[in-house]
N, C-alpha and C positions, 0 to 999 in steps of 0.2 A: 690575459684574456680580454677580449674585446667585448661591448653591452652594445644591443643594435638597438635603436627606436624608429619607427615607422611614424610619418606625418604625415599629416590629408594636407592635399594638392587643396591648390586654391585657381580661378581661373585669370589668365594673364592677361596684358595690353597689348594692342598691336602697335605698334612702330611705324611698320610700312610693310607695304607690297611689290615682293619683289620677283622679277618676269624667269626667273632662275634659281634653279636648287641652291641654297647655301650651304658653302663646306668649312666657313671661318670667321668667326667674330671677335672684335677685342674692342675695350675702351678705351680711349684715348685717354691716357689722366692728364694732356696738355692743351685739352678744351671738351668739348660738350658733344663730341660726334662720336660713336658708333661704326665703328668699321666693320663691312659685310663682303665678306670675298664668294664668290659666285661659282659653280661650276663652268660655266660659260667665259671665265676671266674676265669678269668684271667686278668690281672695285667699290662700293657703293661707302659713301658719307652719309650715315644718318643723325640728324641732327636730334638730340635726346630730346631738347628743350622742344620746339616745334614738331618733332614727330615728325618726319617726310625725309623723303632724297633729298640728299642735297648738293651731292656732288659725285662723279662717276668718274671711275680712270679703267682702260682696258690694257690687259695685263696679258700675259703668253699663257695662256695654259687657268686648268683648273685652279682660284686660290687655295690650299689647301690648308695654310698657316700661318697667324697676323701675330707679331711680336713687336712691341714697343724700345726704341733703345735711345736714347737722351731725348730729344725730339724729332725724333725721325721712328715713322712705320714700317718694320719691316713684312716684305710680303712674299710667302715661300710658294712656289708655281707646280703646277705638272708638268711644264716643260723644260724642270729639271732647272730653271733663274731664282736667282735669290733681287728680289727690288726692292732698291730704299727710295722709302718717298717720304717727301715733306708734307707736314698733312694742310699747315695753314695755304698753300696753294695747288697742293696735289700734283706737286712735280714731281717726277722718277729724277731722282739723285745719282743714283748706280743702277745699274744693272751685271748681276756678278752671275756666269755661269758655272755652277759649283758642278752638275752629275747629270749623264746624258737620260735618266728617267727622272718621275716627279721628285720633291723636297713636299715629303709627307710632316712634317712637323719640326718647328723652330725652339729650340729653350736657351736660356741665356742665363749662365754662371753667374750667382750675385756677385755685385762688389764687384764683379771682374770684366774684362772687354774679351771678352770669351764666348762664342754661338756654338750650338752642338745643332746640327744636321741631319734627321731621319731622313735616309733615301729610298726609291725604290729599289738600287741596283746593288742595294745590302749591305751599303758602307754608310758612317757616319762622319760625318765630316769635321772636323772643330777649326773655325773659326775666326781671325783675329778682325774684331767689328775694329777695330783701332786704324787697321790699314787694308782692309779687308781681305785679307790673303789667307790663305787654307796653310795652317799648322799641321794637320796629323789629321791621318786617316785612320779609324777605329773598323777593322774586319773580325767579325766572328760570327753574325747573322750569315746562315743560309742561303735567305729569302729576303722580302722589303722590312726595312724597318717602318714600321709605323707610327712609336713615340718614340721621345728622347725625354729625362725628367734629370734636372741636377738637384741635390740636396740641400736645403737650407741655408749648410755653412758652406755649400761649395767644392767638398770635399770626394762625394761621388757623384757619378751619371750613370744613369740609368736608362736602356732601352730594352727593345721589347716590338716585335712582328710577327710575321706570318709563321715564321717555323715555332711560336709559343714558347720561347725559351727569353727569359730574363736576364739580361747581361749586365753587369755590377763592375762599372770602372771605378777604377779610383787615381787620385789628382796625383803629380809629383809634389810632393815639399817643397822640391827650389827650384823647381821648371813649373810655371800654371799653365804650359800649352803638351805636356808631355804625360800622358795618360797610359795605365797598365789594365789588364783585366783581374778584376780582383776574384771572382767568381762567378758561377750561373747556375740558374734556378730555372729548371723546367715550371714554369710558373699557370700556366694553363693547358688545355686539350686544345685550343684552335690558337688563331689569331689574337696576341696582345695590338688592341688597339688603342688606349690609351694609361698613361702611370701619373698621378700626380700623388703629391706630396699633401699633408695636414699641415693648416696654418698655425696652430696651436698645440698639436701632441706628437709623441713620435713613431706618427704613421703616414703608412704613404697606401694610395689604392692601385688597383691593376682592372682594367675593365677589357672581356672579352667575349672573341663570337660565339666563344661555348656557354654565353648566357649568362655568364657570372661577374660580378665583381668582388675583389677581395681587399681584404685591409693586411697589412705587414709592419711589423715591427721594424722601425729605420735603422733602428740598432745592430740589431741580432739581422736583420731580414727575414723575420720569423711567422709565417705566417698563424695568423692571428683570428681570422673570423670568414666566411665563405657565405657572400649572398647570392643565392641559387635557386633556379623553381624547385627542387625539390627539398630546400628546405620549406615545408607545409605553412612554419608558424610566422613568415614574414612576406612580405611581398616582396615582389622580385620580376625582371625580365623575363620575356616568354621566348625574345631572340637576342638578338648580339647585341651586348653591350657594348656601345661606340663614344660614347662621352663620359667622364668624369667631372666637377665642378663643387670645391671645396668654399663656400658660400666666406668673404670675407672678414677675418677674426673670429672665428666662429665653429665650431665642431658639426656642421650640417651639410652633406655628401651630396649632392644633386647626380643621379646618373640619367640617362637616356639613349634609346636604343632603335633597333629597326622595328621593336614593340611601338613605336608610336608614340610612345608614355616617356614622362620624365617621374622620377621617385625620386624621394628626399627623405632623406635619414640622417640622425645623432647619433654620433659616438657618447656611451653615458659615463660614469666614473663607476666601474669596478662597485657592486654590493659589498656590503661589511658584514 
């Protein structure tokens, strides 16, 4: 069993201002910028340290997905391009066209030179950042996928879209580009729009437009706890749950939604 705690929001800084919805943030951990992908495809460097733009690149399509890989940013489009760019000059490296609709979300097998691909055209792509060339198509989605989430050890992948159903690959032992489906979980009533993983325990979340996000056991895949407006005694989304955000080292859950609101909640240890 899962123990939920609810924390008061505190109010935040702004950064910048920017002339376009954002659909993609990451940190760079190989200097001080903030990368913000745009509906509009553009590309924005925010500089942490001084607050402000600092550098722009336009890109094909809505960004939808900013993933880090040695030093290079990768950046997943709506118009279906995967771009690597350098970030100390903000050059496009590549340009790889993986699927003729968007690349809804990037995740990258630890340890390994391995990309897992949400598409919209219902397939997930894997991968090889090594030489960038596509190993294996994963088909079982319906509909778009929306996340893709790999485990820890690397061992499964996990997505999850429009048709609400949760798919559960799992790795080969002595192929790492060669993937099976190991099972699926009807895992919500709408749209799974995002799966991430706990940095510290063996859980992973599911955030959807049915309002809910949930917690699961990485193990078993057991579901475990259901944060919902109808449960009365927690707070919760009022619409679709669209982000997840497992706060660094730490057992504290940030979701956010078409509510407007961001909530932030701990996982506690089990009463004795």
């Amino acid at each position: 069993m899962v123990y939920w705690a609810d924390l008061l929001r505190n109010e935040g800084l702004a950064l910048a201002q920017l002339p376009s919805s954002v659909f993609s943030l990451y940190p760079l951990n190989t200097s001080h910028l903030l990368a913000a992908g745009t509906m509009q495809g553009i590309l924005y460097g925010i500089d942490l340290d001084r607050k402000h733009k600092l550098q722009t690149l336009q890109l094909g399509g809505a960004v939808l997905s900013l993933a880090e890989w040695q030093e290079n940013l990768l950046a997943a489009c709506g118009n279906g391009h995967l771009y690597v760019i350098k970030p100390d000059t903000w050059q496009i490296l590549h340009t790889l066209s993986i699927s003729g609709k968007a690349i809804r979300q990037i995740a990258l097998q630890p340890q390994q030179t391995l990309a897992a691909l949400a598409c919209s055209d219902g397939q997930i792509y894997l991968l090889d950042i090594d030489n960038w060339t596509i190993r294996q198509t994963l088909s079982f989605h319906t509909q778009s996928v929306f996340s893709v989430c790999f485990s820890p050890d690397g061992q499964y992948l996990l997505s999850g879209g429009r048709d609400a159903q949760m798919a559960i690959w799992q790795a080969n032992p002595t192929d790492p580009f060669l993937w099976t489906l190991h099972h699926v979980i009807p895992a919500h009533l709408s749209t799974i729009n995002h799966i991430t993983y706990s940095p510290r325990q063996p859980y992973f979340a599911t955030a959807s437009r049915d309002k809910s996000f949930k917690i699961w056991h990485s193990e078993q895949f057991v579901l475990q706890k259901v944060l919902s407006p109808d449960k009365a005694h927690i707070a919760a989304h009022r619409h679709s749950v669209n982000r997840l955000l497992w706060l660094p080292d730490s057992d504290y859950l940030v979701s956010g939604g078409d509510d407007k609101q961001l909530l932030i909640g701990q996982l506690l240890p089990r009463p004795q």
